[in-house]
N, C-alpha and C positions, 0 to 999 in steps of 0.2 A: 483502588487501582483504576485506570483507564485505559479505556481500550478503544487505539483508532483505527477504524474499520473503513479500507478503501475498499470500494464495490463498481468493478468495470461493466457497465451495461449491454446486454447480447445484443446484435441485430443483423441483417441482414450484410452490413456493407461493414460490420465492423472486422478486425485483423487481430488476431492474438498471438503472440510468439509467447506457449506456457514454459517453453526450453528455459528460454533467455529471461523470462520472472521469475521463474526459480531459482536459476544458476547464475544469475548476475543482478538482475534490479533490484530482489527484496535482499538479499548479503549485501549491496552497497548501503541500501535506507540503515539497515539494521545495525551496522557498523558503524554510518555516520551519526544515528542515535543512541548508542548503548542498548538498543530493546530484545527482548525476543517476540517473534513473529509464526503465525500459523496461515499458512495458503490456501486458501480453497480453489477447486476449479471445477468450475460450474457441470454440469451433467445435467437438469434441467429447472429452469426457471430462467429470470429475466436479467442475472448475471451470466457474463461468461469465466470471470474469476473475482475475487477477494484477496483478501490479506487482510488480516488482523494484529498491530503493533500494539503490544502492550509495554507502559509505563507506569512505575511506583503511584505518580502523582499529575495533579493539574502540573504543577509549577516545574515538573521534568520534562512535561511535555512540550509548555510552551517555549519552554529554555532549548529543547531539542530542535522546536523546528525557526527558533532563531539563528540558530548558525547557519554559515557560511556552506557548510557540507547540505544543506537543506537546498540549495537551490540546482548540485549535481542531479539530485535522487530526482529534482520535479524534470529538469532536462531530459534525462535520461528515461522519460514517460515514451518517447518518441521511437525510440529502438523498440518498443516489444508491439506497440498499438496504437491507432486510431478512437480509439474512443475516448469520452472523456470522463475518468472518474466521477464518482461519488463519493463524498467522505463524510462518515457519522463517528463522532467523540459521543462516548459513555462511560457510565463510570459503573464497574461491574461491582451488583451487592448483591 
């Protein structure tokens, strides 16, 4: 299994809309990739949120974020925040 983990960085200047990642950004990713998905939101350390998308496989992933719906979910980065992700692929054993 794999698990891709966006991690948005705290800081002083950055913006987060938690309403609008929950209720709209990660249901579009999720839809447009088949996955299920777990949110975190920060309370203290050097994130002020996450998400964790989990896939079967490498080859569901990379198939996932080849389509065409892959490039709403990166657009739509803009409505909730200002900062710019982090993203770590692993593979959970």
């Amino acid at each position: 299994m794999i698990r891709v983990s966006v991690l948005y960085p705290a800081g002083d200047d950055v913006t987060f809309d938690h309403d609008y990642y929950r209720n709209s950004h990660v249901p579009l990713a999720t839809e447009a990739w088949n996955v299920t998905a777990e949110i975190d939101k920060g309370i203290n350390g050097p994130y002020v949120a996450g998400v964790h998308f989990f896939f079967e496989s490498l080859e569901q992933m990379q198939s996932a974020m080849a389509t065409e719906k892959t490039g709403a979910v990166m657009a739509d980065v803009a409505n909730y925040t200002n900062a710019t992700p982090v993203m770590q692929i692993s593979e959970i054993v």
